[in-house]
C-alpha positions as CSV (number, residue, x, y, z in Angstrom):
1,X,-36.7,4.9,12.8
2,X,-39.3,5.8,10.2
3,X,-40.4,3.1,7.3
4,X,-37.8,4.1,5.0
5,X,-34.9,4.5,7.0
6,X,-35.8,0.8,8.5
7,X,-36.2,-0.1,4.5
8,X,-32.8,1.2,3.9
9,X,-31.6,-0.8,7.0
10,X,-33.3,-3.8,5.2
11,X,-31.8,-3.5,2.0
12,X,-28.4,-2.5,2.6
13,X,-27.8,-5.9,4.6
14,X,-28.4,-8.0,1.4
15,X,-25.2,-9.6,-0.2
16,X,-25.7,-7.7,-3.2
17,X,-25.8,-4.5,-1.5
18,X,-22.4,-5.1,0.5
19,X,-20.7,-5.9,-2.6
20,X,-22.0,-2.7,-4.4
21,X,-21.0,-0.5,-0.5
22,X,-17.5,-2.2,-0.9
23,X,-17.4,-1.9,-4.8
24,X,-17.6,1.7,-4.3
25,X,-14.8,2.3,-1.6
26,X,-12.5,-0.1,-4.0
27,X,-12.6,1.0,-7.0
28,X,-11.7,4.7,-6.7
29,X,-8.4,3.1,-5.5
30,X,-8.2,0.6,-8.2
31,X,-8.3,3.3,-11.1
32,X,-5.8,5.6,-9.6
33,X,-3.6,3.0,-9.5
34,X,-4.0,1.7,-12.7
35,X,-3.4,5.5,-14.2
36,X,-1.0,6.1,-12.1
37,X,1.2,2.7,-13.1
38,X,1.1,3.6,-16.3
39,X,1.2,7.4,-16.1
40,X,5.0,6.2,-14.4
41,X,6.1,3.7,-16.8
42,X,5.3,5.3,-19.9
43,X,5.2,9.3,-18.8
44,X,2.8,9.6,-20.7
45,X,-1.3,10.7,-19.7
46,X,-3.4,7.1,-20.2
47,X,-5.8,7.1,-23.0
48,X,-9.5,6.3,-22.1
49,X,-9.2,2.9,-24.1
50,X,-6.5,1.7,-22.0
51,X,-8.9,1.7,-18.4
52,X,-10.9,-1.1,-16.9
53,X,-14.1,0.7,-16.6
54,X,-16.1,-3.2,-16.0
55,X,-16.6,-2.3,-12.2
56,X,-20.3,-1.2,-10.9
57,X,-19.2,2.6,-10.9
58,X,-16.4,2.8,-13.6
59,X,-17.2,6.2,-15.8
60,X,-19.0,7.5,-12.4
61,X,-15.6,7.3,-10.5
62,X,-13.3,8.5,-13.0
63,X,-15.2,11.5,-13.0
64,X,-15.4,11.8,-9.1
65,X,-11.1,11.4,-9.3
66,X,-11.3,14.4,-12.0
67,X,-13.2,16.3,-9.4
68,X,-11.4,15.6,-6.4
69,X,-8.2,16.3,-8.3
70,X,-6.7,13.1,-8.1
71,X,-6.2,13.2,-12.1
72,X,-6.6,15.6,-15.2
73,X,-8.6,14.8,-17.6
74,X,-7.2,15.8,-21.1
75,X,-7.7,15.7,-24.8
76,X,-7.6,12.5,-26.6
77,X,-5.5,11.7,-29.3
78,X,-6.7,9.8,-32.8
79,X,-7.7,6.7,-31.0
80,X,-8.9,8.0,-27.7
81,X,-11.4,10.9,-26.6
82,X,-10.2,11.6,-23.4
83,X,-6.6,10.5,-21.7
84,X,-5.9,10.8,-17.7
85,X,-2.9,11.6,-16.0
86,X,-2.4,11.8,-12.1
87,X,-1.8,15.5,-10.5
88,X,0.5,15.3,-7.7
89,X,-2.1,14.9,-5.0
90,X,-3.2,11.7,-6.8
91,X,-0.1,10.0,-7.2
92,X,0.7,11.0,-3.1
93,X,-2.2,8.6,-2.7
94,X,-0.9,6.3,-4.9
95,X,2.2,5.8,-3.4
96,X,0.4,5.4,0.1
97,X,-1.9,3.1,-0.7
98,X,0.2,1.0,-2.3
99,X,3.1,1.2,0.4
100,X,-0.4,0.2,2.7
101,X,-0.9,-2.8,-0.1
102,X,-4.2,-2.1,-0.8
103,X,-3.8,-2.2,-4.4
């Protein structure tokens, strides 16, 4: 192992570096969810305003869901720039995950 893989190795076993690894595979779920509940109850695509973007990653993860096809990002309206609704692919994870309970 050279010195910055064994740097790497060093870092990534701090506490604040396992919450950031676990942030990352958590939140991706989180959002689609959140979209996705709301998508369903109102049938409407979710304004920008209306997300919980606090997380480590939030606008960096709503754009990796865009590109991975999980939701469409659309045209606001007068109080939003952007609004998100779920394609199909996304809310088939949706419902999985959240039959699994881990949302």
């Amino acid at each position: 192992m050279g010195v910055f893989e064994d740097f790497i190795a060093v870092v990534n076993k701090t506490e604040t570096m396992q919450a950031l690894l676990k942030s990352l595979e958590e939140e991706p779920a989180r959002l689609l969810g959140s979209i996705c509940k709301e998508y369903e109850s109102t049938g409407k695509p979710v304004p920008d305003h209306h997300l919980n973007l606090s997380g480590y990653f939030g606008e960096a993860i709503l754009r990796a869901l865009v590109s991975a096809d999980l939701i469409t990002k659309n045209p606001g309206d007068r109080f939003a720039l952007y609004s998100y609704e779920p394609t199909e692919a996304g809310t088939n994870y949706y419902k999985d995950i959240l039959a699994d309970k881990k949302i």
